[in-house]
C-alpha positions in Angstrom: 0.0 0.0 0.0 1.1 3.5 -0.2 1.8 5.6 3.2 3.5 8.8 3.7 6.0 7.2 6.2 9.5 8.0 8.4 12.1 5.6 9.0 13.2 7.4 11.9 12.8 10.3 14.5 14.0 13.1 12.7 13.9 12.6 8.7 11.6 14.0 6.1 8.6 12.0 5.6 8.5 10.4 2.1 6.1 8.5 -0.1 6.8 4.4 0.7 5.5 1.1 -0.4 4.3 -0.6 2.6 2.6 -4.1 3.1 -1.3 -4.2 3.3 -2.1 -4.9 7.1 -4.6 -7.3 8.3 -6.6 -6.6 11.1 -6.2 -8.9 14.3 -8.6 -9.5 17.3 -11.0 -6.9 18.4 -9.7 -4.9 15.3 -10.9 -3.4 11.9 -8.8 -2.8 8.5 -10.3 0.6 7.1 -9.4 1.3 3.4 -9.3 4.9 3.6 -10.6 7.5 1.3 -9.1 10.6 3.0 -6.7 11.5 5.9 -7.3 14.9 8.2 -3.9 16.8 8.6 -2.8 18.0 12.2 -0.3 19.5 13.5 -0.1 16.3 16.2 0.8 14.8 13.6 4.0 15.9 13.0 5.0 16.8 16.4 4.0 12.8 17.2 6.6 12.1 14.3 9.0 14.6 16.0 9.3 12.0 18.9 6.3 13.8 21.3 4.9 10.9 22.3 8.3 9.5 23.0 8.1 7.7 26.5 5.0 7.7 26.6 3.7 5.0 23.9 6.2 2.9 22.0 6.9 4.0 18.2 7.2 1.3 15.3 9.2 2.2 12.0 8.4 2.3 9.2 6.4 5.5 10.9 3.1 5.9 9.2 1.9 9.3 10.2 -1.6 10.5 10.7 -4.4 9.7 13.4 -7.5 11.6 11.8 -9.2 9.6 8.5 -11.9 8.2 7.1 -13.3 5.4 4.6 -14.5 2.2 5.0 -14.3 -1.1 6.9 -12.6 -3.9 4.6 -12.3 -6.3 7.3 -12.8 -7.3 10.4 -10.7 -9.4 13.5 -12.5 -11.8 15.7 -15.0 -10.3 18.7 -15.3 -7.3 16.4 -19.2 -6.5 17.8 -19.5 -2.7 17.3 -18.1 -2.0 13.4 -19.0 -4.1 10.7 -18.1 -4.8 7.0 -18.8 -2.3 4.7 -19.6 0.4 7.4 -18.1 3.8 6.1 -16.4 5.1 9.2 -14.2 7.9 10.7 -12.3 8.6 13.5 -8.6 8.8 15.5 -7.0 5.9 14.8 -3.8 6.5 17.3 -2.8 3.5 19.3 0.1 2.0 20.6 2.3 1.4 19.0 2.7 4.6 17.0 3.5 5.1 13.6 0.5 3.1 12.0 -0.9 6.1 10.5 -3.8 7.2 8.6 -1.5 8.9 5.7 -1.9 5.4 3.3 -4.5 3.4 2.0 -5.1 1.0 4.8 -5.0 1.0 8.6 -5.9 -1.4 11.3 -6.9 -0.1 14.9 -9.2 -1.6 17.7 -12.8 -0.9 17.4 -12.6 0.4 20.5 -11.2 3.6 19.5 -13.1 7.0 18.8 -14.1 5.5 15.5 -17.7 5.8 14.6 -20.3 5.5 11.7 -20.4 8.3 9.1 -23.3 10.4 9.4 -25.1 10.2 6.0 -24.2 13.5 4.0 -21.0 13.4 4.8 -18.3 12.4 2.5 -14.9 10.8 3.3 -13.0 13.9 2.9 -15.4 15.8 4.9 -15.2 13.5 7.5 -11.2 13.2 7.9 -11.5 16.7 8.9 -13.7 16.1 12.1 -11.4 13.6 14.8 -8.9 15.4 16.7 -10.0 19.1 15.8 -14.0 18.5 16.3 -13.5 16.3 19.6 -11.0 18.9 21.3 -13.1 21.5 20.5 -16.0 19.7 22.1 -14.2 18.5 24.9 -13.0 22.4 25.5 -16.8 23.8 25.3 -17.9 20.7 27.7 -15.5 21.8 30.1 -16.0 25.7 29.6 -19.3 25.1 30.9 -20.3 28.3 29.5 -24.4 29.0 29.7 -26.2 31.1 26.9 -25.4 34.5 25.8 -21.6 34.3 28.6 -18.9 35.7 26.6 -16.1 33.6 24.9 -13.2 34.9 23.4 -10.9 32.2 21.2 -7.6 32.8 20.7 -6.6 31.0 17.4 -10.1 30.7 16.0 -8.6 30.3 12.4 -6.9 27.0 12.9 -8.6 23.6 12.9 -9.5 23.5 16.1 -10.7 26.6 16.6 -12.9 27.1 13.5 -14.7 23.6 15.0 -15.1 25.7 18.5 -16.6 28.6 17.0 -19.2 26.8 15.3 -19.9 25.2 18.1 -20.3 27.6 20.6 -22.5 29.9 18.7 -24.5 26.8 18.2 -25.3 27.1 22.5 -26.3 30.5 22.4 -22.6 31.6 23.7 -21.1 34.9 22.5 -18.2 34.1 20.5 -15.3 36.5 20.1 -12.9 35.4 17.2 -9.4 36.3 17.5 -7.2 35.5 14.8 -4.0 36.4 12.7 -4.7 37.3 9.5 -7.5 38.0 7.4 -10.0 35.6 8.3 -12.9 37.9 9.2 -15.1 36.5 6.9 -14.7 33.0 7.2 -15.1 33.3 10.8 -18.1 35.3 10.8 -19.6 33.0 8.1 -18.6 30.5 10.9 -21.0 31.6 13.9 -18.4 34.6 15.1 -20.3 37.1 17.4 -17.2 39.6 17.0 -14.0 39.3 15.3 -10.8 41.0 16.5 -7.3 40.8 14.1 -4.9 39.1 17.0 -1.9 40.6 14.7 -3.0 44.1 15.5 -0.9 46.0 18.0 -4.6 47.4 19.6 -5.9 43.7 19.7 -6.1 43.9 23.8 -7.4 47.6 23.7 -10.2 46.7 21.0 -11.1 43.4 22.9 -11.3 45.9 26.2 -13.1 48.5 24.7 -16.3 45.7 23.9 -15.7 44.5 27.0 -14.3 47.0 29.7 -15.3 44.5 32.8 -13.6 41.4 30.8 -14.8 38.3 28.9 -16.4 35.3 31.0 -13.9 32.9 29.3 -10.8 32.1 26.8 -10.3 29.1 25.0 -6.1 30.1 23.9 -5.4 27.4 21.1 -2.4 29.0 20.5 -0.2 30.8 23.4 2.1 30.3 26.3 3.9 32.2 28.5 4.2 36.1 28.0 1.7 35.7 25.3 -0.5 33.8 27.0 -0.3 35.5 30.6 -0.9 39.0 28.9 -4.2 37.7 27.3 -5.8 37.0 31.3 -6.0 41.0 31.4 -9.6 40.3 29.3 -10.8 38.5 31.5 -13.7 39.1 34.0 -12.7 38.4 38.0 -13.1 34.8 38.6 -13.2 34.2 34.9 -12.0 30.6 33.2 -9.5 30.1 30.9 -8.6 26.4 28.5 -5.7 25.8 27.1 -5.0 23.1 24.9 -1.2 23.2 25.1 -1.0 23.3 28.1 -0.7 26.4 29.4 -3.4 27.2 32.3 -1.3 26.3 34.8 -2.2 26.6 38.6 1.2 28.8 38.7 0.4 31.3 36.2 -3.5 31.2 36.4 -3.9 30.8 40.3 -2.2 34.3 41.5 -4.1 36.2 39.3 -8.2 34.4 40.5 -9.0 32.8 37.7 -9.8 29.0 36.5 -7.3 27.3 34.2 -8.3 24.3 32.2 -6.2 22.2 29.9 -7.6 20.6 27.9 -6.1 17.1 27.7 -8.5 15.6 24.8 -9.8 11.8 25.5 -11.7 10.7 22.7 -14.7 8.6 22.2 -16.9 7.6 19.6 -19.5 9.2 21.7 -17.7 12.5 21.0 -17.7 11.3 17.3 -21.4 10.7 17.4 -22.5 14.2 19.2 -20.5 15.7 16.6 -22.2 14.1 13.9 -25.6 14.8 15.4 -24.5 18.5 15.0 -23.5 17.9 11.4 -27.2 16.1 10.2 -28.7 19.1 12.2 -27.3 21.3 10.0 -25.6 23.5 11.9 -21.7 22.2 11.0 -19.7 23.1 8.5 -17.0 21.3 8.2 -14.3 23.9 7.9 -12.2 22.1 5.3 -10.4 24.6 3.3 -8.0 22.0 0.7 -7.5 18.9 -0.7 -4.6 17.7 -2.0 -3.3 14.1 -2.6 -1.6 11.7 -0.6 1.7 12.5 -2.2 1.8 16.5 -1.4 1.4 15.3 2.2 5.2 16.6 2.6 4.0 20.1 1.5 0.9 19.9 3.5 3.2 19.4 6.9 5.7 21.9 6.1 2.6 24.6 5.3 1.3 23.3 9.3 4.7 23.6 11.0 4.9 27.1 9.6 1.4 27.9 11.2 -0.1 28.6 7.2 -3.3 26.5 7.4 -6.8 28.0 7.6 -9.1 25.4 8.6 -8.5 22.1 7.6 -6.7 20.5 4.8 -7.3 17.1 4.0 -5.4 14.1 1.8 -7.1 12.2 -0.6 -6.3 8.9 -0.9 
C-alpha cells in the first residue's frame, strides 16, 4: 500500500510502499478515502509521544481519517463490513498512521459511523480538531449568551469551536491572525478582533471593559499567554489546549485554568455528527490535495499557514 512514512525520528517524511495490514482481534482494517492533517501529527513524528507509547518504524503518520471497513478481526461487535467510518485511529504502537490506503486499529477507539451526507473527505476533517473542540466547550461550561473569546479561531480547532459555541447560544469573540474575518463570521463569530494588531487587547477591552467570562487560547504560552488573562472578567476561566493554564500562572491572578487534555470517544464522534445532520456544522475544510503532497501539507502546518483544515485524498 502507499503511506507517507518515516524511517526514523527526525527525517523527512517520504512517499513508501508498505505491506497491506490485516486486522487482528477486536480490530478493523479501514481502506481509507481521505486523511485529516494536524499539527499532532507531525509533532507525534517529531518523537512527542516518546516515552509515553512505543513508536514502530516504518512510521506511518496521521491519526484523523476516514473510509470504510474492509475487514474485520475476531470479537469485532460494534463496526461491521462495509460500514463507512471515521475517527482517530492512534494507538500504541505509534506510527501506524492514517497517511496510506489502509490502517488497522481496535474498534474500541473513537471510530464511529459516518453520518449520512458526509463524504470521506469531509469526514477526515472532524477527529482530533471537532472532539478537542468539544471537549473544551464541555469543560468551559459556559451557559447562553456568557462571553467567549478564542484565541486561534482560524486553525482547525478553533474554527470547529466557534461553530460550536454559537451553536449554545454563547457569544463568540474570534481572535485571529490574519484575514480571516469573513470566514469566521460565516462560521458563527459574534465579533471578530485581528490578534496581529498591535490594539488587539485595547479593542477586545473596549467591547468588554469588565472582561470576557472565558478564553479558549489554542495557540499561546507564557508572556503571550499570561498577557491575554487581562480580558478576563474576575473569577473568569481560561482552557488551554497546550498546556498552558497552569495553577502557577493562572492561580495568582483568581482565575480558573483548564487544559484541555483531549480523551476521545466515539460518543464524541457521534455528538459531533448529530451537530452535522442538524445542520448546523460546517465542516471547515479549506483544501484537498493528494496523498503525495502530504510533505508540502506538513511543512505549510509547522509554519502555522493553514486555515481550517486540509485534508489528503487517498
Amino acid at each position: 500500500m502507499r503511506a507517507i512514512a518515516i524511517r526514523k525520528i527526525g527525517d523527512v517524511p517520504e512517499l513508501m510502499d508498505l505491506p497491506k495490514p490485516t486486522p487482528g482481534e477486536g480490530e478493523v482494517l479501514v481502506h481509507l478515502g481521505a486523511a485529516g492533517v494536524n499539527p499532532f501529527d507531525w509533532k507525534v513524528a517529531d518523537g512527542a509521544l516518546q516515552g509515553r507509547m512505543p513508536y514502530v518504524f516504518p512510521f506511518v503518520l496521521g491519526v484523523d481519517g476516514a473510509g470504510a471497513v474492509e475487514e474485520v478481526g475476531p470479537g469485532v461487535k460494534r463496526l461491521q463490513l462495509k460500514d463507512g467510518v471515521f475517527g482517530q485511529f492512534l494507538h500504541p504502537p505509534a506510527g501506524i498512521g492514517t497517511y496510506a490506503e489502509y490502517v488497522v486499529a481496535p474498534e474500541t477507539l473513537a471510530i464511529s459511523v459516518r453520518p449520512r451526507g458526509m463524504y470521506n473527505d469531509q469526514a477526515s476533517a472532524v477527529p482530533t480538531p471537532g472532539m478537542t473542540a468539544l471537549d473544551a466547550l464541555d469543560r468551559l461550561a459556559l451557559e447562553k449568551r456568557q462571553s467567549l473569546l478564542i484565541l486561534g479561531a482560524g486553525g482547525g480547532v478553533g474554527s470547529f469551536a466557534v461553530q460550536l459555541a454559537s451553536n449554545r447560544g454563547i457569544t463568540t469573540l474570534a481572535a485571529s491572525k490574519g484575514p480571516n474575518r469573513d470566514f469566521l463570521h460565516k462560521l458563527g463569530a459574534s465579533r471578530f478582533y485581528d490578534a496581529s494588531a498591535k490594539s488587539f487587547l485595547d479593542d477586545v477591552k473596549l467591547g468588554y471593559p469588565n472582561g470576557v467570562d472565558a478564553i479558549l487560547d489554542l495557540a499561546n504560552r507564557g508572556p503571550e499567554f499570561e498577557q491575554h488573562l487581562a480580558l478576563l472578567k474576575p473569577g473568569g476561566t481560561v482552557a488551554s489546549t497546550i498546556g498552558a493554564a497552569t495553577p502557577e500562572v493562572v492561580g495568582p491572578r483568581g482565575f480558573q485554568g483548564v487544559n484541555i487534555n483531549l480523551q476521545p470517544t466515539f460518543e464524541l464522534l457521534d455528538r459531533l455528527s448529530k451537530e452535522f445532520s442538524s445542520g448546523k456544522l460546517r465542516i471547515p475544510m479549506e483544501e484537498k490535495i493528494p496523498l503525495a503532497g502530504a510533505v508540502e501539507a506538513i511543512e505549510r502546518s509547522r509554519a502555522g499557514k493553514i486555515r481550517g483544515k486540509i485534508v489528503l485524498t487517498i
